[in-house]
N, C-alpha and C positions, 0 to 999 in steps of 0.2 A: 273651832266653830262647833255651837252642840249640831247634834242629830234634828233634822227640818227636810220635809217637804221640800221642794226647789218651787216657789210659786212665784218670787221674786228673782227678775232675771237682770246680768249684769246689762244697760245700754249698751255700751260701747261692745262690747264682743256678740252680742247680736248682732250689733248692724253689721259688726265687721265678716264675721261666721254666714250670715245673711246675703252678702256679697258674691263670697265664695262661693258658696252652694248655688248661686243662681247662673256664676260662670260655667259652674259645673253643668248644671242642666242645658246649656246653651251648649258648649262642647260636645253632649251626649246627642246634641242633634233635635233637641227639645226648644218647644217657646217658651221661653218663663213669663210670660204675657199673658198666655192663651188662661180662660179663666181656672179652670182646674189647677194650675199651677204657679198662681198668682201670688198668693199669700203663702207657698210651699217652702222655702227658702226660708223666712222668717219664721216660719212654724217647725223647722228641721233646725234651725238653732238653737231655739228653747229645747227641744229633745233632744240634743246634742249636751246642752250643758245641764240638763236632767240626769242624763245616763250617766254622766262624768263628775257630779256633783261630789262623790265620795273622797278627790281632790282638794277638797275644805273642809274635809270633816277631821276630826283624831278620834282614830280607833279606841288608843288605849282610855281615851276621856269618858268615852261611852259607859265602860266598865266598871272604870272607878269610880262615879258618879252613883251607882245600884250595889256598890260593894260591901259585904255586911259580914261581919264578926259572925260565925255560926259551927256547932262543935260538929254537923253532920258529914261523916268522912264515907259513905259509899257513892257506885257512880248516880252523877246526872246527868242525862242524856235530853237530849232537844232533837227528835229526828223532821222528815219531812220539810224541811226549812225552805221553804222556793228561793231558785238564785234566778235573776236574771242579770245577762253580765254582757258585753261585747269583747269579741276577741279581739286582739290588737293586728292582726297581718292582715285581715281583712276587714274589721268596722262591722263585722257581721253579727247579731246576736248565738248567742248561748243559752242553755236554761237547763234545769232541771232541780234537783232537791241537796241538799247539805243535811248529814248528819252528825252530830256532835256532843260528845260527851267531855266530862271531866269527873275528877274525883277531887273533892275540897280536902284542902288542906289549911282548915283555919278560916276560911272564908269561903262565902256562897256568892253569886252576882242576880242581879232581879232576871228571872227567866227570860222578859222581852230584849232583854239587852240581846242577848245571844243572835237573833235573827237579824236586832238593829249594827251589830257589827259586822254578818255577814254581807248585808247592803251597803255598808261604806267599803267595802274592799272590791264588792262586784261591782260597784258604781264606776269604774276606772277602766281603761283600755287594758284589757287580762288577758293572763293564758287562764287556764282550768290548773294546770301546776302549781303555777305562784300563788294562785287564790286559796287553794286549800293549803300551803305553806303559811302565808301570812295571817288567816284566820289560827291558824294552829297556836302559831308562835304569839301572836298578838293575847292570846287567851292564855298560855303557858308565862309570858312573861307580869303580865297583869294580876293574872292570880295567884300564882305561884302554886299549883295546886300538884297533885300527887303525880296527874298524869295526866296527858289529854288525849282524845282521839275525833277523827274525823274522816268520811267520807263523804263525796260528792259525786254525783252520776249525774251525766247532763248531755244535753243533743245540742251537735254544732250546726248551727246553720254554713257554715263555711264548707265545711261535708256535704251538707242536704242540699245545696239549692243549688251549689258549682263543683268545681274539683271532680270528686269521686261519687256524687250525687248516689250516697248510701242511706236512704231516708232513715234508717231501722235502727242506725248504727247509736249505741252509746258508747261513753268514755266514762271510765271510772278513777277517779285519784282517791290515793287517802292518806295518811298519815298519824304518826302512834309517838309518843314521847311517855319517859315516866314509867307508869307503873300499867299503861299500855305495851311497851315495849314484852311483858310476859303473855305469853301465849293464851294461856286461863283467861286471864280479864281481855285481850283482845278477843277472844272467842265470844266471852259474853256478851262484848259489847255488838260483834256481830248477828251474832243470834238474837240480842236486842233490837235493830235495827231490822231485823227481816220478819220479826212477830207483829202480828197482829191483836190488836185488845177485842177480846169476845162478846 
């Protein structure tokens, strides 16, 4: 399935998602009647299979669809990149930014891809682990490029709003392959990611 907006929703896993969510509210001690939470149930299933849509999508098709023959071999980097994602133990949102380089090896990819794949893998019940793993390796094995690297910093609501209720707190993951793995170019790429343009 290419890369799409979610504005067409399945029938049947609405109504059925639909259901749920309204038992849900009735169990929490709520009227799913009352008018404020009448349409809510139906409206929390389309944002259900929203936020999960990245389940019909392929990663690697993204890629190769903007893949282009090109001789330029230093890095490219895409910083800033918004994630919004749900973690999976609690259904809680996540957010924060993805930064992401590579070094071409033979090949370039259309710069928007890069964000468009981050969105199909955040779209999914995630940790912050697996996310910056699978963006890595989904870029590593598609492009076959020199090296790749990636960081993500991001605020859990699973932290902030229960548990250890530490509003302040980030989480940082990253991950280095290739020609990342040497300290000089992982340096750069860090000191790239922390610069600002004048």
């Amino acid at each position: 399935m290419k890369y799409q907006s979610k504005d067409v929703y399945n029938t049947e896993m609405t109504a059925a998602v639909k259901e749920q969510y309204y038992e849900v509210l009735a169990h929490l001690g709520e009227n799913p009647e009352r008018e404020g939470l009448k349409d809510t149930p139906e409206r929390a299933a389309k944002a259900m299979q929203f936020l999960t849509q990245g389940y019909d999508m392929d990663p690697a098709a993204i890629l190769e669809k903007a893949k282009f023959a090109e001789s330029y071999n230093e890095m490219v980097l895409v910083k800033d990149i918004e994630v919004y994602s749900l973690c999976e133990h609690h259904i809680l949102p996540f957010f924060g930014k993805a930064h992401i380089a590579y070094i071409p090896n033979g090949h370039i990819v259309g710069l928007s891809k890069i964000p468009r794949l981050v969105d199909v893998f955040a779209r999914r019940l995630q940790v912050q682990e697996r996310l910056t793993e699978q963006i890595m390796n989904c870029i590593n094995e598609t492009l076959k490029p020199k090296g790749v690297a990636i960081v993500i910093e991001a605020a859990h609501m699973c932290m902030m709003m229960r548990g250890v209720q530490k509003q302040n707190s980030l989480t940082t993951t990253s991950g280095f392959l290739g020609a990342f793995e040497a300290m000089e170019t992982r340096n750069e790429f860090l000191k790239l990611i922390e610069s600002k343009l004048s």
